[in-house]
C-alpha positions in Angstrom: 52.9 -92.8 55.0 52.9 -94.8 51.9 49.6 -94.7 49.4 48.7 -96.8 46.8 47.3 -94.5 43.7 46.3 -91.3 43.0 43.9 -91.1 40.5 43.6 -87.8 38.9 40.2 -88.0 37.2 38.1 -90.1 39.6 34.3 -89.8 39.1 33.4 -92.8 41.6 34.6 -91.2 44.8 32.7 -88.1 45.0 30.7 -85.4 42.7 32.2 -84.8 39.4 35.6 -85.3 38.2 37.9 -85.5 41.3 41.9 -86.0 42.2 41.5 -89.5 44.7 44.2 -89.9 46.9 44.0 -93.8 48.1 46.3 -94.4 51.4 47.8 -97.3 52.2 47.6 -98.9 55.5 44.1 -99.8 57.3 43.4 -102.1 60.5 39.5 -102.3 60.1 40.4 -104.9 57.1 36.5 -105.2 56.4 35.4 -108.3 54.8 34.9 -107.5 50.6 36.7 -104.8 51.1 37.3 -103.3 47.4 41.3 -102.3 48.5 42.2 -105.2 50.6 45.6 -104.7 49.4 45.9 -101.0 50.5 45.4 -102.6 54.4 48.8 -102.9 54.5 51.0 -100.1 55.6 53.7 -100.8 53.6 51.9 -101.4 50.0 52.5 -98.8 47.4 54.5 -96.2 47.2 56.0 -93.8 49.8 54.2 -90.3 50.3 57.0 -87.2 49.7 56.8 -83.5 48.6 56.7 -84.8 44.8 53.5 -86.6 45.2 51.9 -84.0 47.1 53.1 -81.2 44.2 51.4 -83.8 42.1 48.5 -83.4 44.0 48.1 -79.7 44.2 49.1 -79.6 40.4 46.3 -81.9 39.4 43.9 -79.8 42.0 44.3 -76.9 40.0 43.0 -77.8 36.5 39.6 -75.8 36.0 37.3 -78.9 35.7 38.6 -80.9 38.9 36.0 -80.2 41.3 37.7 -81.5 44.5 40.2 -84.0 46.5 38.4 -87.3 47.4 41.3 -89.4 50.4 40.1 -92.7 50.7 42.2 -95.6 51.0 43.5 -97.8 53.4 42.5 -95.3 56.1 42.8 -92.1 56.3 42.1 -91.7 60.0 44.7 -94.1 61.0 47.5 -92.5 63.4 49.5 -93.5 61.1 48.8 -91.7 58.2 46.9 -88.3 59.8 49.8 -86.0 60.2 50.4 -86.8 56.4 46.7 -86.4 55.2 46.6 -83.9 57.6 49.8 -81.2 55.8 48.2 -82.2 52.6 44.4 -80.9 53.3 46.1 -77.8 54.7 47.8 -77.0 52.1 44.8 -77.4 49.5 42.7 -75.4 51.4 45.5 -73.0 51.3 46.8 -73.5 47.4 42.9 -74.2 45.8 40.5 -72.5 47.0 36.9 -73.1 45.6 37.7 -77.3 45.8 36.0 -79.3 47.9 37.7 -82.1 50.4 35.7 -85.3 50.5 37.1 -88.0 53.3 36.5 -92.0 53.6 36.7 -93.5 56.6 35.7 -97.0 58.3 35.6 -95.0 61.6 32.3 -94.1 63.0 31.8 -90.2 63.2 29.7 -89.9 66.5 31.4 -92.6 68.2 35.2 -92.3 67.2 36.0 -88.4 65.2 34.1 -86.6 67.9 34.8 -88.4 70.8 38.4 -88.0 70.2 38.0 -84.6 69.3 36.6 -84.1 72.9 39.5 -86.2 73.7 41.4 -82.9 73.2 42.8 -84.6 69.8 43.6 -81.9 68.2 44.7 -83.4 64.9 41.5 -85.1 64.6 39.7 -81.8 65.6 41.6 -79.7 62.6 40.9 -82.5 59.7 37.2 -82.7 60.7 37.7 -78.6 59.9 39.1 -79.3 57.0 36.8 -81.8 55.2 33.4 -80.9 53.8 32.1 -84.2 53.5 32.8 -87.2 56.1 32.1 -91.0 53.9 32.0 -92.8 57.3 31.7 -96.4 58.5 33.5 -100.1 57.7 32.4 -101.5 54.4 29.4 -104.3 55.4 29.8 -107.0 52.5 26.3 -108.0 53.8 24.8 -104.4 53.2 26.4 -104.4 50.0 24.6 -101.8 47.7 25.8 -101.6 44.3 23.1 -98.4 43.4 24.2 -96.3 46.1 26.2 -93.3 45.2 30.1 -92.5 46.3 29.5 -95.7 48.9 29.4 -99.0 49.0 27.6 -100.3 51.7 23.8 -99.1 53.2 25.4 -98.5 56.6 27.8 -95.6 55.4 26.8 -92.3 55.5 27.5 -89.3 53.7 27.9 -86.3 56.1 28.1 -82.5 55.6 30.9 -81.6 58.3 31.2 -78.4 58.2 26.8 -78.1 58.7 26.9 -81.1 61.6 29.9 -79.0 63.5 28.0 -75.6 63.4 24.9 -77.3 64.4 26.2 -79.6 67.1 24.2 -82.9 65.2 25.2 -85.0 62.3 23.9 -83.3 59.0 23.9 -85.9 56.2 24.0 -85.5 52.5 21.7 -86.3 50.0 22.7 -87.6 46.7 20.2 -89.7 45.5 
């Protein structure tokens, strides 16, 4: 996997100041898409143990709230084993952060249908992310005033509450 920054006090993707890892490497390639250059899988750098030390190092200053992966696409096949080791490891290394996830992949229609698909990769990083930024950026639903999103059709949704309760749970930010 290759990713194309890290950004180590982010306050755009998530609730106050955040590590943001942005992957490289996306085949939705949405029209006004912020990070067209990230659709490529190649762009960046490539994705070793140093950057994920850098990671868990920046994780564990006392006023990083969380981890915010975005990209590219996180869901892609391509890059979920990485994203995958790396969520598992900061639930195991920082405890108290939370795990925010972007993805142009619909959450009824694509995570839980291949979770039921018996993909069990997909099944353990829905486990380990407490909130789910879904859906393909719409340039014509474009909403500048929205928080941690970018277009009206994206949702912002509370995993761990929609898998206990067996619906979609979103967030409320506003």
């Amino acid at each position: 996997m290759n990713y194309a920054e890290i950004k180590k006090t982010d306050v755009a993707n998530g609730p106050g100041i955040r590590v943001s890892l942005f992957v490289s490497g996306c085949t939705h390639r949405c029209p006004g898409c912020f990070n067209a250059e990230a659709w490529d899988f190649k762009y960046g750098r490539p994705y070793t143990e140093e950057t994920e030390r850098e990671i868990l190092e920046a994780l564990r200053l006392p006023y990083v709230r969380g981890l915010s992966v975005l990209g590219g696409e996180p869901w892609e096949p391509e890059n979920l084993p990485e994203v995958l080791k790396l969520l598992r490891r900061v639930r195991a290394l920082c405890p108290g952060k939370d795990v925010w996830c972007y993805t142009g992949y619909d959450y009824e229609r694509d995570l839980l249908r291949w979770v039921s698909e018996g993909r069990r990769e997909a099944e353990e990083m829905l486990g380990l992310v407490d909130v789910l930024v879904d859906g393909e950026f719409v340039e014509g639903k474009k909403n500048l005033r929205l928080s941690f999103r970018g277009s009206e059709n994206q949702r912002l949704i509370d995993v761990p509450s929609s898998l206990r309760e067996g619906r979609t749970v979103l967030l409320s930010v506003e």
